[in-house]
Phi, psi and omega in degrees: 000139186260187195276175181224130164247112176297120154237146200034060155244152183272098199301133189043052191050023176238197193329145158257141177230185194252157182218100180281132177244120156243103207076237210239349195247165150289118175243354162197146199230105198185192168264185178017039177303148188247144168316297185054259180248010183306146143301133174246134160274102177264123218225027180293146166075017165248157182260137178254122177235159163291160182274153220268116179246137163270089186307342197201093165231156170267151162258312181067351183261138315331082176158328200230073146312324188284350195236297213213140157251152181291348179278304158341289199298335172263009156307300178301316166294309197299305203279351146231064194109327199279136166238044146198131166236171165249111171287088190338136146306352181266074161287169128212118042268167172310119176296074203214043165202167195311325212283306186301307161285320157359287172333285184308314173289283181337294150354307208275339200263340169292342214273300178098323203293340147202198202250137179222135168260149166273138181280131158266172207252110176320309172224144155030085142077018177061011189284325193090052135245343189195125229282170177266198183275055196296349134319295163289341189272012161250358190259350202289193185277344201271350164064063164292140175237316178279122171224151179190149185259070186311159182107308220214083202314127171259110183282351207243122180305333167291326168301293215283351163323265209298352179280260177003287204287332192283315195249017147337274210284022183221063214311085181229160196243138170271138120249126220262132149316069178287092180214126170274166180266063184202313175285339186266346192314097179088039196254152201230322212198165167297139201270145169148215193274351164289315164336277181286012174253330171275357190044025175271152199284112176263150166269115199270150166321312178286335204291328146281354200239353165276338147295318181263008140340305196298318216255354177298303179321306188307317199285292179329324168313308213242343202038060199234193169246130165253115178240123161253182218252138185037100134291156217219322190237143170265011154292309200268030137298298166319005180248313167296348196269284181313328172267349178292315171315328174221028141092069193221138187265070165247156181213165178196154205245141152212124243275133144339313188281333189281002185242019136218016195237127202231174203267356142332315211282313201345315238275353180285337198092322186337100160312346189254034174266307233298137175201101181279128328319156180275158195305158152232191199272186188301325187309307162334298200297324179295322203291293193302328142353283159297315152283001164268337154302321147272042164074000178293348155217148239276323202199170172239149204220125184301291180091056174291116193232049184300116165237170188283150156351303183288346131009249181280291171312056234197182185258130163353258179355297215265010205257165164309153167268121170152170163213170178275124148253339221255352162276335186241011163336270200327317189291320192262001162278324179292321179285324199260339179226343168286302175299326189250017167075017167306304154245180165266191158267340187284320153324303145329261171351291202282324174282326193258357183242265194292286157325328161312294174321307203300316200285332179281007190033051196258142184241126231050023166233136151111017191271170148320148150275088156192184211291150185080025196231153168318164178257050147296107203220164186213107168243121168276146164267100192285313163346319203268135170221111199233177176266139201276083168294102178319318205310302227248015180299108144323357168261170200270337207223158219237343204282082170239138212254001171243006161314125197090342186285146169302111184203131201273146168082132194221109145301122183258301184215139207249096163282103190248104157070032173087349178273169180240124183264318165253169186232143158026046163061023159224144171281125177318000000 
């Protein structure tokens, strides 16, 4: 590999300085580094974050080709920052054996464009009845650490006891959906007064906050790790807050879209609002806010959700639950907590990089910009402001709740172990 010099960006928002890459590593971080036989990037007034990890992507490969591939989805990730994602288990087949994440992680290390890891699938096929092979799918070559049946709540409290307690002893982590299913049953929207004014069948706020109330207890019970996946409301801020208060190994993720999007959008029908959790109201949104600025939740997680046209292009009732995050993450975290003074950038850096990394036990990924450390890098343009075109998406699948919208911040270029997957906001 030959060498790259980053020159005058402003590392983590702060002074700016140049960054020489040789191979795979940073080998120096400073002022007037002279060139020599480096590529020069000249990069004033963009900001150098570490690359960016994702805790919670859909891939869809194996079985659901037609919406996302691992190859598409790290295309998609790469133009936006990310050089790791965690590939969901509600596959099919389901990811919840040795052979089927193998699998995935193999896909992600053919793909180059980042790095994936695979999620394993808490119980059996997603059912909630009988835990998987989680032991082997960490002793395996993908080194499963995270495991979680996303999609799908694991409700019944003895399964996530014996999950907890199970994935102890390799200090691996459940991450849990929290939704009970009894309450939601023929749930359409967030429950309240757009609800009942649209006459759609709503999904209440405890119905996530009673789970994870339930599963905070459990991991202090078991001393185990517990993360929860999106959280949505600002009751279960408050549960996390509280359990954190008391040194409880729990973290939780929360989606772009719940840190700008509010369940108002319903009122359109737009089926590509449809989301599991479902948009919530504005208060949530200011709550989750805040809690992701002080640190009560831990990162932000796409929850990269591709379906095909037919899909999505439907009657409510009939549409899919998701949306495509991972081109437009970053832009819409600049807008809802940089532009409005919430975070910094090192802030940026530490939610979306390094803690995502750290609760996933990913190793290179989430380090300082600074010598010695991997070149996994991300440089934004904060400056830049356009409008959001699918058409021109690296994903496969097109269902972005932003479309035609203004949103600030560009990825100019995407650094994986010093190669650059993306250049001037195209992939390499």
């Amino acid at each position: 590999m030959s060498k790259i010099l980053i020159r005058g960006a402003k590392v983590l928002g702060g002074e700016p300085q140049d960054v020489l890459i040789d191979g795979e590593t940073v080998v120096e971080v400073g002022t007037g580094i002279e060139a020599g036989d480096a590529t020069v990037i000249e990069a004033a007034g963009q900001i150098l974050l570490p690359g960016l990890v994702d805790l919670h992507t859909h891939l869809r490969e194996p079985g659901r080709e037609d919406s996302e591939t691992v190859l598409t989805g790290t295309k998609a990730a790469a133009v936006g920052g990310f050089t790791a994602v965690h590939a969901m288990a509600n596959t099919f087949p389901v990811a919840d054996t040795a052979g089927v994440v193998e699998q995935v992680w193999r896909l992600g290390k053919e793909s180059g464009y980042c790095d994936v890891q695979p999620v394993g699938a808490v119980t059996v096929g997603l059912e909630g009845k009988q835990l998987a092979e989680l032991g082997a799918m960490h002793d395996s070559a993908a080194g499963v650490k995270v495991f979680s049946d996303d999609g799908k709540c694991v409700d019944d409290a003895v399964i996530m006891r014996r999950a907890l307690e199970y994935v102890k002893a390799f200090d691996g982590v459940v991450a849990q959906h929290a939704q009970e299913p009894r309450l939601t049953e023929g749930a359409q929207m967030n429950e309240g007064v757009v609800s009942a004014e649209l006459g759609l069948g709503g999904w209440p706020a405890v119905a996530e906050e009673s789970i994870i109330a339930r599963d905070v207890l459990l991991a202090a019970h078991v001393g185990s790790r517990v993360h929860i996946c999106h959280l949505s409301t600002a009751g279960s801020v408050e549960i996390v807050r509280w359990a954190k208060s008391k040194g409880w190994n729990v973290t939780a993720e929360v989606t772009p879209h719940h840190l700008l999007l509010t369940d108002e959008l319903v009122r359109t029908y737009d089926p590509v609002y449809k989301v599991n959790p479902p948009l919530r109201t504005e208060a949530d949104v200011m709550a989750l806010r805040e809690a992701l600025a002080d640190g009560t939740i831990d990162c932000v997680a796409t929850d990269h959700a591709p379906h095909p046209h037919e899909d999505k292009d439907c009657e409510w009732a009939a549409a899919a639950m998701g949306m495509v995050g991972l081109e437009t993450a970053l832009s819409v975290v600049q807008q809802t907590m940089v532009d409005t003074g919430l975070l910094d950038w090192a802030g940026v850096a530490d939610r979306m990089s390094t803690r995502p990394a750290a609760i996933g036990r990913l190793e290179g990924h989430g380090r300082p910009v600074s010598a010695g450390e991997p070149a996994n890098l991300t440089l934004v343009d904060p400056a830049y402001r356009g409008a959001v075109d699918p058409a021109g998406f690296a994903s496969r699948s097109r269902n972005t709740p932003y479309e035609g919208r203004e949103l600030p911040g560009r990825v100019t270029h995407t650094f994986l172990r010093g190669r650059a997957t993306v250049v001037d906001g195209k992939l390499a």
